[in-house]
PDB file of N, CA, C and O in Angstrom, chain B, residues numbered from 101:
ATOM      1  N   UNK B 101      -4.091   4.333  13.398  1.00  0.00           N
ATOM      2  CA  UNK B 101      -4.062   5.476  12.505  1.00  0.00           C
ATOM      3  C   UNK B 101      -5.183   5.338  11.471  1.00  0.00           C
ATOM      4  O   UNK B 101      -5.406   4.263  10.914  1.00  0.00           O
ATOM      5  N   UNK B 102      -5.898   6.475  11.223  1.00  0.00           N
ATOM      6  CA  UNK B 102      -6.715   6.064   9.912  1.00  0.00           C
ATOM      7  C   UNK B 102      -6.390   6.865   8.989  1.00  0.00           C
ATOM      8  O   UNK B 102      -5.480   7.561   9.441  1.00  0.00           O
ATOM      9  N   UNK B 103      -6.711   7.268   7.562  1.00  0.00           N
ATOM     10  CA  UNK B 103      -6.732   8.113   6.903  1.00  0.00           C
ATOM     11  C   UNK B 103      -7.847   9.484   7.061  1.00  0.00           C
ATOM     12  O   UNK B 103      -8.417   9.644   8.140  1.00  0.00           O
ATOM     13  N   UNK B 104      -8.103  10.460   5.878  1.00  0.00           N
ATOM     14  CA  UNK B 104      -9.048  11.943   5.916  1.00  0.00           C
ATOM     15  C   UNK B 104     -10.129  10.959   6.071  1.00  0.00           C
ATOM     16  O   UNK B 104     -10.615  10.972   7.202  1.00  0.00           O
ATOM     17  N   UNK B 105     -10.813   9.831   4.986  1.00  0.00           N
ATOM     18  CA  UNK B 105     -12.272   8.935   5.218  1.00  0.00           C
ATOM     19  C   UNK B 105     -12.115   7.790   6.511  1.00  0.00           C
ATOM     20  O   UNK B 105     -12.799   6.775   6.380  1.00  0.00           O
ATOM     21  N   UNK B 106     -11.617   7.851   7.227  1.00  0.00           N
ATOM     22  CA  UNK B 106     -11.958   7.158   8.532  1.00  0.00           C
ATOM     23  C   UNK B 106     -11.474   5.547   8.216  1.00  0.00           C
ATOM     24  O   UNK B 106     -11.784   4.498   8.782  1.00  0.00           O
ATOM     25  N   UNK B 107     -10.663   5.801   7.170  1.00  0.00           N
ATOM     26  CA  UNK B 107     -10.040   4.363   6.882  1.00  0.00           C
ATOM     27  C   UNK B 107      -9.177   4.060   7.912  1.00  0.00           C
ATOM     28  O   UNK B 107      -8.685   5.037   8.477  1.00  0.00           O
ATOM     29  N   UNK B 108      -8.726   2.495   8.478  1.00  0.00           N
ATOM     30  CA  UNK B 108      -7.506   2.107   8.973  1.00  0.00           C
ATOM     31  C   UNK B 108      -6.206   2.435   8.310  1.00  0.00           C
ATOM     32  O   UNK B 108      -6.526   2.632   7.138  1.00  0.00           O
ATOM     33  N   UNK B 109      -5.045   2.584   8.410  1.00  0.00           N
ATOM     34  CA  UNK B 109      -3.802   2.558   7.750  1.00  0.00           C
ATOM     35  C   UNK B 109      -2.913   1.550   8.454  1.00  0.00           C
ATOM     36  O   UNK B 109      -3.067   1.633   9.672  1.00  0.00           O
ATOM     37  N   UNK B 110      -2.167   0.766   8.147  1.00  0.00           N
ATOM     38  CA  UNK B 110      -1.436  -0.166   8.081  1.00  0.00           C
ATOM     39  C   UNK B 110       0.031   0.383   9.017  1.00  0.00           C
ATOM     40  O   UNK B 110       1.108  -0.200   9.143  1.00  0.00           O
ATOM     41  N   UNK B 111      -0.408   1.674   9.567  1.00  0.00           N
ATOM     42  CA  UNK B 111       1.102   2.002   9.915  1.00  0.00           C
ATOM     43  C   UNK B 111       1.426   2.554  11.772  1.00  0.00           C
ATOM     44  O   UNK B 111       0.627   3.332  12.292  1.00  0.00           O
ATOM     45  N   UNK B 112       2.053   2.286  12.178  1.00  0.00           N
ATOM     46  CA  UNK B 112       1.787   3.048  13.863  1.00  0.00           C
ATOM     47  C   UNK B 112       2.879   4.015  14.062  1.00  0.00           C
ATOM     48  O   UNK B 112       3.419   4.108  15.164  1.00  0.00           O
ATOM     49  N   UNK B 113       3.358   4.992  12.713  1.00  0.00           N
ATOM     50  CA  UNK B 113       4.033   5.721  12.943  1.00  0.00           C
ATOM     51  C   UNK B 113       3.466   6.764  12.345  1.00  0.00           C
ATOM     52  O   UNK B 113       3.469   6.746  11.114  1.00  0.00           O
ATOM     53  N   UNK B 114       2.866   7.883  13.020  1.00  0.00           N
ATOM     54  CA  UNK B 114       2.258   8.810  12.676  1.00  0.00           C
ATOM     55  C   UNK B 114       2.732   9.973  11.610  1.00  0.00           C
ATOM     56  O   UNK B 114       1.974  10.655  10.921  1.00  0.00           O
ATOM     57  N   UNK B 115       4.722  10.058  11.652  1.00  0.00           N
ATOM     58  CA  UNK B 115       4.349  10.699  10.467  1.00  0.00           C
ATOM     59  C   UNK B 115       4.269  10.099   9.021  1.00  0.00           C
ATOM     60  O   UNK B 115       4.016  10.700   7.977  1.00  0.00           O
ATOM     61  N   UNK B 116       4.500   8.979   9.180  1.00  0.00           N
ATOM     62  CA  UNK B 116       3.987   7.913   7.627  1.00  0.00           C
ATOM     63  C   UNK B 116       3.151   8.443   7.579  1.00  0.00           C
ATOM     64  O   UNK B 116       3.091   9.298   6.695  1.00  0.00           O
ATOM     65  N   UNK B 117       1.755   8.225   8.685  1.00  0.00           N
ATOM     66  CA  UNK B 117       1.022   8.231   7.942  1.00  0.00           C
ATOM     67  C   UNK B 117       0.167   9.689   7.521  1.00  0.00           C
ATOM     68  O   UNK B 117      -0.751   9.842   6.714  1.00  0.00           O
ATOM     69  N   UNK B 118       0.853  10.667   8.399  1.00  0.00           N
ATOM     70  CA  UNK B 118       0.628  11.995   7.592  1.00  0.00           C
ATOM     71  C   UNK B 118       1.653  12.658   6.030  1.00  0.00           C
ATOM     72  O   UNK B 118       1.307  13.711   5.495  1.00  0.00           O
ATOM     73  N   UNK B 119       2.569  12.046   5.636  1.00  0.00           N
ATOM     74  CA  UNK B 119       2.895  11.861   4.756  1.00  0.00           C
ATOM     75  C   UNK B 119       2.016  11.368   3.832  1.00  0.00           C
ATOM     76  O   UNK B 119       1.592  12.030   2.885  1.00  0.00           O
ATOM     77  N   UNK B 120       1.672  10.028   4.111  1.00  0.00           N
ATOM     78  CA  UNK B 120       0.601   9.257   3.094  1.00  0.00           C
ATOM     79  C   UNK B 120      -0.484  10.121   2.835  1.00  0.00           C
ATOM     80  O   UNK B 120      -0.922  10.248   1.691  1.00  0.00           O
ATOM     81  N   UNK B 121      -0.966  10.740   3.826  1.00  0.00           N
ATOM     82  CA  UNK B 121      -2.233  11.358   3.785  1.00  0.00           C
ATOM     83  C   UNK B 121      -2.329  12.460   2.886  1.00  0.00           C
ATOM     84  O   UNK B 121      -3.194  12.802   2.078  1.00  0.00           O
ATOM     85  N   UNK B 122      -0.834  13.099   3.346  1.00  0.00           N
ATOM     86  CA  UNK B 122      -0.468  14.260   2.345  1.00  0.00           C
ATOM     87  C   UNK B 122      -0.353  14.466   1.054  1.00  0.00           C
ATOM     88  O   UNK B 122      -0.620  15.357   0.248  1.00  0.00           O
ATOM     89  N   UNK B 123       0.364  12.851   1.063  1.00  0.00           N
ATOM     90  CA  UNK B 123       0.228  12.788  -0.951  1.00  0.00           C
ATOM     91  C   UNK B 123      -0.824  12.198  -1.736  1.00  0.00           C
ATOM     92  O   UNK B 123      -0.914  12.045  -2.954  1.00  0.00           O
ATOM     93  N   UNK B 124      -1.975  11.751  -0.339  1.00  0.00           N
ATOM     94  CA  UNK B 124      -3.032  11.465  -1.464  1.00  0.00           C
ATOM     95  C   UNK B 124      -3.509  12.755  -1.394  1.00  0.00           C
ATOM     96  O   UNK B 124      -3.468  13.368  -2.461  1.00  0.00           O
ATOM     97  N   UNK B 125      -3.772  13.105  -0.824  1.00  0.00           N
ATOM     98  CA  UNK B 125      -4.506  15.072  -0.973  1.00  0.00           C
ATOM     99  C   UNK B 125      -3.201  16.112  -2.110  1.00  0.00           C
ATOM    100  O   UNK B 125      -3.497  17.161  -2.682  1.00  0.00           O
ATOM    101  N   UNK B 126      -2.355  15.694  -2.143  1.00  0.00           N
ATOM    102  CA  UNK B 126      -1.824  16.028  -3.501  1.00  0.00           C
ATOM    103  C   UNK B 126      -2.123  15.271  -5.050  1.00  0.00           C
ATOM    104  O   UNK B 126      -2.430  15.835  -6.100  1.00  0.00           O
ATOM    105  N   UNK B 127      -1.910  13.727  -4.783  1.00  0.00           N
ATOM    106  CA  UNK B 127      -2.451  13.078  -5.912  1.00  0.00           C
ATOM    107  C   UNK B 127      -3.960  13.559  -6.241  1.00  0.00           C
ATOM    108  O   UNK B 127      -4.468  13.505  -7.362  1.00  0.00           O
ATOM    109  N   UNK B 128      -4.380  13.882  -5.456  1.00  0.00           N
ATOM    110  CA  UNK B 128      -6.193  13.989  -5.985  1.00  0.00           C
ATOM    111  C   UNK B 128      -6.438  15.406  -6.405  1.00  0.00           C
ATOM    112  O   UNK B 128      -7.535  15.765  -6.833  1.00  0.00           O
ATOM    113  N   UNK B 129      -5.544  16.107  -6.298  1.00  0.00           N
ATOM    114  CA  UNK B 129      -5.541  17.653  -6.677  1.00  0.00           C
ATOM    115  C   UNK B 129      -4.332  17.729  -7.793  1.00  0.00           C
ATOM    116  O   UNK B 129      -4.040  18.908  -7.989  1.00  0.00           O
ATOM    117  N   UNK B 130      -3.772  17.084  -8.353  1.00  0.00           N
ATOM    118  CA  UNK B 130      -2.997  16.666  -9.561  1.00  0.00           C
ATOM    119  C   UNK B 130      -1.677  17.694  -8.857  1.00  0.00           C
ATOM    120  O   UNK B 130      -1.091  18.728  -9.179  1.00  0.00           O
ATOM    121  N   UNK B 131      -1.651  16.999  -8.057  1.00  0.00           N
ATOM    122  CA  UNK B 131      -0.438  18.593  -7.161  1.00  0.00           C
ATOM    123  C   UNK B 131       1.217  17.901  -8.168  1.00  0.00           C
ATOM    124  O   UNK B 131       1.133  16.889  -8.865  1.00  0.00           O
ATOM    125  N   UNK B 132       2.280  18.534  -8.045  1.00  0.00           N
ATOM    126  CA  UNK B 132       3.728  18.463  -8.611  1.00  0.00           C
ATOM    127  C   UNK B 132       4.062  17.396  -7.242  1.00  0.00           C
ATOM    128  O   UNK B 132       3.578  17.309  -6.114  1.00  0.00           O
ATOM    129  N   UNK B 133       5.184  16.626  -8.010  1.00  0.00           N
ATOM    130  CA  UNK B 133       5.971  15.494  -7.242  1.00  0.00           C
ATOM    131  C   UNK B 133       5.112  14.410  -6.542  1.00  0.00           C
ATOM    132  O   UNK B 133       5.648  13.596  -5.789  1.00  0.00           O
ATOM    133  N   UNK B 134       4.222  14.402  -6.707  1.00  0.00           N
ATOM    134  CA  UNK B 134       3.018  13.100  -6.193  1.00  0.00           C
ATOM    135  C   UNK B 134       3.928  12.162  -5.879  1.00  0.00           C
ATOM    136  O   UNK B 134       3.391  11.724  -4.861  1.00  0.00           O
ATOM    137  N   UNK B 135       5.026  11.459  -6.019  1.00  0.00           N
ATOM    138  CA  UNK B 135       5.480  10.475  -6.012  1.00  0.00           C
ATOM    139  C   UNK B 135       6.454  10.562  -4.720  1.00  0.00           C
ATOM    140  O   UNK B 135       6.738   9.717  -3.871  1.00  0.00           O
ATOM    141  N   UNK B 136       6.772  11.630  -4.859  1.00  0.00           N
ATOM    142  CA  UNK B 136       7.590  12.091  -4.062  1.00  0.00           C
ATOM    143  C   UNK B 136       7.391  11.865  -1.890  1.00  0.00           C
ATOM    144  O   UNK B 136       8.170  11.509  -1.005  1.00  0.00           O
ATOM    145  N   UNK B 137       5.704  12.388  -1.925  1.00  0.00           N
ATOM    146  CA  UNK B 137       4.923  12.129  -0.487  1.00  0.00           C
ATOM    147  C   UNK B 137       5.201  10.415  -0.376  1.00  0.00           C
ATOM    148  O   UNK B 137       5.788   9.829   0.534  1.00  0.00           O
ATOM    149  N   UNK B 138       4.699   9.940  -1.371  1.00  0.00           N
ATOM    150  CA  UNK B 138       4.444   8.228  -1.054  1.00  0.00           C
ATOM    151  C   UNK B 138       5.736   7.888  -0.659  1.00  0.00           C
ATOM    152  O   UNK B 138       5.910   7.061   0.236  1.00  0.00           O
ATOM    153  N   UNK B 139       6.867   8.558  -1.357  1.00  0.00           N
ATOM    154  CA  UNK B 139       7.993   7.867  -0.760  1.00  0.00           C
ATOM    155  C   UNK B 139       8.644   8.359   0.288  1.00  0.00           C
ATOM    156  O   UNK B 139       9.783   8.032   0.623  1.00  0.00           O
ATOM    157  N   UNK B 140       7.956   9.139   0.820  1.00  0.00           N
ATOM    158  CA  UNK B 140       8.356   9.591   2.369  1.00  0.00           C
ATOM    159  C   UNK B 140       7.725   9.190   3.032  1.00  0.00           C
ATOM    160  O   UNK B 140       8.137   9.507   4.148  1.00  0.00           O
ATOM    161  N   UNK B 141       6.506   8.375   3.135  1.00  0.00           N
ATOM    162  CA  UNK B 141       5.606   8.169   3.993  1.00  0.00           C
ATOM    163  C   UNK B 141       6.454   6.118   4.008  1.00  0.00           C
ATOM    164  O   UNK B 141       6.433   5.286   4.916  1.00  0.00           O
ATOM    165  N   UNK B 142       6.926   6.053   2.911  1.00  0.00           N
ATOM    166  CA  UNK B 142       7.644   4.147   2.604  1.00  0.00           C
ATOM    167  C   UNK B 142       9.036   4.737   3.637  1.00  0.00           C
ATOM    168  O   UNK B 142       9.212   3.906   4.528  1.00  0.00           O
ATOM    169  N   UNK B 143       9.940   5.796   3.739  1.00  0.00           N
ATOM    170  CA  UNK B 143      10.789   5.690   4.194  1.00  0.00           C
ATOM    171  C   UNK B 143      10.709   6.314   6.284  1.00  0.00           C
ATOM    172  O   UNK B 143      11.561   6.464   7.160  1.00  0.00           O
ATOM    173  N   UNK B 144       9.348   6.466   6.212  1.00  0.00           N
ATOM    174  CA  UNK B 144       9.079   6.773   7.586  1.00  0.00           C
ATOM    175  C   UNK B 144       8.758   5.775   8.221  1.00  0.00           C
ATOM    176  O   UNK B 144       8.760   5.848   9.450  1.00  0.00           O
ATOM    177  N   UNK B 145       8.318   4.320   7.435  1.00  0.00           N
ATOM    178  CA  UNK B 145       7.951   3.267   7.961  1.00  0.00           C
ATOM    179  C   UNK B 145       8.376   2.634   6.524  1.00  0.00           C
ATOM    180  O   UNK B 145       7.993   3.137   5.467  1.00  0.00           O
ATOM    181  N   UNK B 146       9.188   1.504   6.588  1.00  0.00           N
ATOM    182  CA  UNK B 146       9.792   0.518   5.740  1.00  0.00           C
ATOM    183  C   UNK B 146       8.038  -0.759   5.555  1.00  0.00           C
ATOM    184  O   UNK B 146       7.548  -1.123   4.486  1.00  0.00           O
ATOM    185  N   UNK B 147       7.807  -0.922   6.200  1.00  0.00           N
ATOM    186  CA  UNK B 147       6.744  -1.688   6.016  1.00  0.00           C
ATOM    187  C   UNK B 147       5.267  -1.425   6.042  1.00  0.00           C
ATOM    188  O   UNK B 147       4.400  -2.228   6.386  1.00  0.00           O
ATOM    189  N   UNK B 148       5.086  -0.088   5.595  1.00  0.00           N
ATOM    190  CA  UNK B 148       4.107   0.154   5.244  1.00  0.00           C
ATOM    191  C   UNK B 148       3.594   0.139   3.473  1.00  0.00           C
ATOM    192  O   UNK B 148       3.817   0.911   2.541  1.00  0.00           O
ATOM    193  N   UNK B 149       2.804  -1.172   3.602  1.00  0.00           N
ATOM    194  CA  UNK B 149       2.354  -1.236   2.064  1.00  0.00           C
ATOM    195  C   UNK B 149       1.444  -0.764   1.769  1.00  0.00           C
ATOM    196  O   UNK B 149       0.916  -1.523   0.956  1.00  0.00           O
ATOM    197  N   UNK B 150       0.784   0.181   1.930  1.00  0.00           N
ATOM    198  CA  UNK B 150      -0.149   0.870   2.004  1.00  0.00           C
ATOM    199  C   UNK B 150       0.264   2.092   0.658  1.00  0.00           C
ATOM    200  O   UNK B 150      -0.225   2.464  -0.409  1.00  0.00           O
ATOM    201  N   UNK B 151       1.553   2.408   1.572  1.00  0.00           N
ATOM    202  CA  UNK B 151       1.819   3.590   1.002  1.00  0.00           C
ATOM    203  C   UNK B 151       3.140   3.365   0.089  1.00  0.00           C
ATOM    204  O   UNK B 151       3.847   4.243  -0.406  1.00  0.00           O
ATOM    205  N   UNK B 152       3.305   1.790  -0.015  1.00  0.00           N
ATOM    206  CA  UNK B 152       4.189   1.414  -1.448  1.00  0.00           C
ATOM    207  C   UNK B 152       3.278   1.046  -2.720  1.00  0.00           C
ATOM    208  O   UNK B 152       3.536   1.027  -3.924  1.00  0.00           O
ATOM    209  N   UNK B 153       2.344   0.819  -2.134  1.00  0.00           N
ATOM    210  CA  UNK B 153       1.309   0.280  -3.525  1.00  0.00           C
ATOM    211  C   UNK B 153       0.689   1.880  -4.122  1.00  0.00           C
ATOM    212  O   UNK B 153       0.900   2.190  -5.295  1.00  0.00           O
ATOM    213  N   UNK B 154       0.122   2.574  -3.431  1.00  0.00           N
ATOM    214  CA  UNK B 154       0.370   3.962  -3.783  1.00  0.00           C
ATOM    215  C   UNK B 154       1.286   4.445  -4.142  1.00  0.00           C
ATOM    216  O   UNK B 154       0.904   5.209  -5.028  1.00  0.00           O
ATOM    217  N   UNK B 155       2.836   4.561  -3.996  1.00  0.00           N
ATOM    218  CA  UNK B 155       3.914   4.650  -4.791  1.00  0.00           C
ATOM    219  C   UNK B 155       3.479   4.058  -6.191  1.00  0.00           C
ATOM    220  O   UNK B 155       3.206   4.791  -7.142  1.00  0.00           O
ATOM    221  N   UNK B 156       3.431   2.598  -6.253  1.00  0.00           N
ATOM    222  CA  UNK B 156       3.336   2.021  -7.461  1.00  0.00           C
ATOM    223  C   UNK B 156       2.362   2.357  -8.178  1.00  0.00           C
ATOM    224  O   UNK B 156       2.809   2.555  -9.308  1.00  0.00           O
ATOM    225  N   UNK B 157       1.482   2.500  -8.155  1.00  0.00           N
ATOM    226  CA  UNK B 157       0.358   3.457  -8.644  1.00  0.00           C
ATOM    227  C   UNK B 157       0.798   4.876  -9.488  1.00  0.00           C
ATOM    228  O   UNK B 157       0.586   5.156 -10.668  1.00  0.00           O
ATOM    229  N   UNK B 158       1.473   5.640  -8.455  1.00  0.00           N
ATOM    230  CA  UNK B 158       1.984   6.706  -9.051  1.00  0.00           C
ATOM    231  C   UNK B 158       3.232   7.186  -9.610  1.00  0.00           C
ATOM    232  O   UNK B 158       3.578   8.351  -9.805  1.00  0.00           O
ATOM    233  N   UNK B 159       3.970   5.905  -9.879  1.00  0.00           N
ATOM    234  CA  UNK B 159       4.754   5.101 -11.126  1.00  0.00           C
ATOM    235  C   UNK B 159       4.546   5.118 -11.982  1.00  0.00           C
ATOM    236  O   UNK B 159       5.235   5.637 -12.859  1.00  0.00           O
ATOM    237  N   UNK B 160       2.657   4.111 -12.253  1.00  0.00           N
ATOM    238  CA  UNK B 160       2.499   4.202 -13.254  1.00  0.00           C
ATOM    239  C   UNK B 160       1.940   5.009 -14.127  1.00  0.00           C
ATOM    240  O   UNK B 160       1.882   4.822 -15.343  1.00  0.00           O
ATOM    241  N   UNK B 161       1.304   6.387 -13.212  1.00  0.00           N
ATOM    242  CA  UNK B 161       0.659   7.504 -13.853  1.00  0.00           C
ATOM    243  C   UNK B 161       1.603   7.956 -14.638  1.00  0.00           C
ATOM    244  O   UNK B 161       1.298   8.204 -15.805  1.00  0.00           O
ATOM    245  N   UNK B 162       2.647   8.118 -14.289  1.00  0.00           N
ATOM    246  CA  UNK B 162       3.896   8.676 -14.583  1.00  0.00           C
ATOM    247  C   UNK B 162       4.696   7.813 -16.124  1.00  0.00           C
ATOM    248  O   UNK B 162       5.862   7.826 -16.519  1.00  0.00           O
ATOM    249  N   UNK B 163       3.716   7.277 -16.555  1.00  0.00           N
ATOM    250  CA  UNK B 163       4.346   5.774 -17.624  1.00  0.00           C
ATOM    251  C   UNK B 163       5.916   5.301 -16.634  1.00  0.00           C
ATOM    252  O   UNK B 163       6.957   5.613 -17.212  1.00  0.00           O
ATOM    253  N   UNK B 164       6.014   4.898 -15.833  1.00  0.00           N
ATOM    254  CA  UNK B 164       7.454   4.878 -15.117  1.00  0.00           C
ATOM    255  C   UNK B 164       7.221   2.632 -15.149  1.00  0.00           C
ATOM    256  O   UNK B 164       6.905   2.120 -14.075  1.00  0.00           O
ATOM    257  N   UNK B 165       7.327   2.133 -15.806  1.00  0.00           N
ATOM    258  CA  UNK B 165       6.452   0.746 -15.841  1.00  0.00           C
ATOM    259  C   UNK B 165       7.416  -0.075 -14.770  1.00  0.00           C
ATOM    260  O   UNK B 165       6.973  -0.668 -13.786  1.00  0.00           O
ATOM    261  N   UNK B 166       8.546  -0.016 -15.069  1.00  0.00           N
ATOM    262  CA  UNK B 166       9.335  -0.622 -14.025  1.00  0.00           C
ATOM    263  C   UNK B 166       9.164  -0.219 -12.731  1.00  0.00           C
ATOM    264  O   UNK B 166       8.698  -0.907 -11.823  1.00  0.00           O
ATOM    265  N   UNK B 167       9.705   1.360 -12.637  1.00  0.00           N
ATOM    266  CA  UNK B 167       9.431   1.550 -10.726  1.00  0.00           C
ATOM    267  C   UNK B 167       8.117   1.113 -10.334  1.00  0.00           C
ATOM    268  O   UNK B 167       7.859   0.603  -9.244  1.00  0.00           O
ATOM    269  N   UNK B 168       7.237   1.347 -11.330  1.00  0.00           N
ATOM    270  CA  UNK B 168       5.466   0.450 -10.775  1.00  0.00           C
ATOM    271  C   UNK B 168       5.944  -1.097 -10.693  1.00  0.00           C
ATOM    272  O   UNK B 168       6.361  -0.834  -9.565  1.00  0.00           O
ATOM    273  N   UNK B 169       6.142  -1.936 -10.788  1.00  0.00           N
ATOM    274  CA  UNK B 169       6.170  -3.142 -10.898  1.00  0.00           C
ATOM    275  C   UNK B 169       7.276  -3.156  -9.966  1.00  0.00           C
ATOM    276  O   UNK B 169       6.643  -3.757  -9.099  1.00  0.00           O
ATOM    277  N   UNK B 170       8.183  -3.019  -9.542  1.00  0.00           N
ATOM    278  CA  UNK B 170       9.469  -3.353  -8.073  1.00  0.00           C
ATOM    279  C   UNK B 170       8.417  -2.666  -6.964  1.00  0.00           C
ATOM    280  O   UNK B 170       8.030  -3.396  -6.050  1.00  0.00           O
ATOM    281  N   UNK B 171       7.838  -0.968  -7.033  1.00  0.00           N
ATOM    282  CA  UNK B 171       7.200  -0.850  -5.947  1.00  0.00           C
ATOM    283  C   UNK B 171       5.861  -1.954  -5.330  1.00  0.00           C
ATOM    284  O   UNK B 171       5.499  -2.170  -4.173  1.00  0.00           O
ATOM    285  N   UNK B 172       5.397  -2.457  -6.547  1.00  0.00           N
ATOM    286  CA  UNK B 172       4.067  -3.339  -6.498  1.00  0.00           C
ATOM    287  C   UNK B 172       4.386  -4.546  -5.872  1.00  0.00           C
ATOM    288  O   UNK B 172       3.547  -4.999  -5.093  1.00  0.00           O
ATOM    289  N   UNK B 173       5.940  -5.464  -6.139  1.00  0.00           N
ATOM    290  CA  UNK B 173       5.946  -6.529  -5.860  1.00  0.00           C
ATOM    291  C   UNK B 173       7.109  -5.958  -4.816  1.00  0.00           C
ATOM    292  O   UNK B 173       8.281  -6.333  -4.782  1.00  0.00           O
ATOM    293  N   UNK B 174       6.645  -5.216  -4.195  1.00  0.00           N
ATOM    294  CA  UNK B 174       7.843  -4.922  -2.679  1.00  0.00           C
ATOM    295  C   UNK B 174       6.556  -4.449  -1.754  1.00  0.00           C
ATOM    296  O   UNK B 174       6.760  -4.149  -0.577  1.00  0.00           O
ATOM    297  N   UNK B 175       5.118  -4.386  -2.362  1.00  0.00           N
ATOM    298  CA  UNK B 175       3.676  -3.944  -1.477  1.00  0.00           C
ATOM    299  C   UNK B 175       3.638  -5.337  -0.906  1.00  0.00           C
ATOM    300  O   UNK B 175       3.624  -5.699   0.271  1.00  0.00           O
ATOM    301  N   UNK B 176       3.623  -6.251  -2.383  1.00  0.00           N
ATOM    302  CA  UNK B 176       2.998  -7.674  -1.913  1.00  0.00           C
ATOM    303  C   UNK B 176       3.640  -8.441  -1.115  1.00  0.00           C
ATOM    304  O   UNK B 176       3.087  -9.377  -0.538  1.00  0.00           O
ATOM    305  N   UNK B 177       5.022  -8.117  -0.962  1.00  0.00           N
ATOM    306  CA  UNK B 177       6.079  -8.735   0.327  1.00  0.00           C
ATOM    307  C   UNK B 177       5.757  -8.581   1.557  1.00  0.00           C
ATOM    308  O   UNK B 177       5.563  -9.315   2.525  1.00  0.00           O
ATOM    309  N   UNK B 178       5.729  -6.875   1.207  1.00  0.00           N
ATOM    310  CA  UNK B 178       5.057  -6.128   2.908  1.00  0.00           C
ATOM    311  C   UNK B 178       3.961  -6.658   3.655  1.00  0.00           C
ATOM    312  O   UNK B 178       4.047  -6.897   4.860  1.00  0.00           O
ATOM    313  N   UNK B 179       2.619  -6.906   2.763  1.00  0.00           N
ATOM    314  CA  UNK B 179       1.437  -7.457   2.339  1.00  0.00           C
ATOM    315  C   UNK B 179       1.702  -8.977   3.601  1.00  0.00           C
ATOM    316  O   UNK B 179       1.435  -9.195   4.783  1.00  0.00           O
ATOM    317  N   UNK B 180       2.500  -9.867   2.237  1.00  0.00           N
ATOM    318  CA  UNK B 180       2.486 -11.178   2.624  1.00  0.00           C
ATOM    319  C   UNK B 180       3.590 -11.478   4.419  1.00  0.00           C
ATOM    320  O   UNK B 180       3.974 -12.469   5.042  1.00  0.00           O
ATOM    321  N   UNK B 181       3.685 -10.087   4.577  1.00  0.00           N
ATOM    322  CA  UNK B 181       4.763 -10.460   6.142  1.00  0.00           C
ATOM    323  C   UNK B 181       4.210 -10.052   6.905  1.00  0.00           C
ATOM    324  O   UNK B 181       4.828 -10.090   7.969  1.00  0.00           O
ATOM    325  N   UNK B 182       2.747  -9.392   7.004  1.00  0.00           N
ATOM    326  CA  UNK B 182       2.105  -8.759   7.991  1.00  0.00           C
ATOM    327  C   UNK B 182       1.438  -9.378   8.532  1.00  0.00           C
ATOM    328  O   UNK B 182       0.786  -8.913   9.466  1.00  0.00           O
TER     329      UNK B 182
END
């Protein structure tokens, strides 16, 4: 799978990763519920950290400091089991 720039994605379930794709093309257009895509694209694939560290990210846009920091150190799990 890659992303819109021809990146790899971390995931072999295609709608993760059109989810993911979806909420970065919302995050980058300041679209409503940003947070919301990332966590459909984490619950279409449980081990995609790709699109939990992007969650955590958009945690912290959100001043949300905790859900950034559990999503961040639940990327680096994903991360460290792959």
């Amino acid at each position: 799978m890659k992303d819109r720039y021809g990146l790899d994605l971390s995931t072999s379930s295609r709608a993760a990763a059109d989810a993911y794709i979806a909420a970065v093309d919302n995050m980058l257009c300041a679209g409503a519920d940003v947070c919301a895509g990332f966590e459909s694209a984490v619950a279409l694939d449980p081990g995609f950290a790709l699109a939990e560290i992007a969650l955590a990210r958009c945690h912290a846009i959100y001043g949300r400091g905790d859900a950034a920091k559990a999503a961040a150190e639940r990327a680096r799990v994903k991360v460290a089991g792959a």
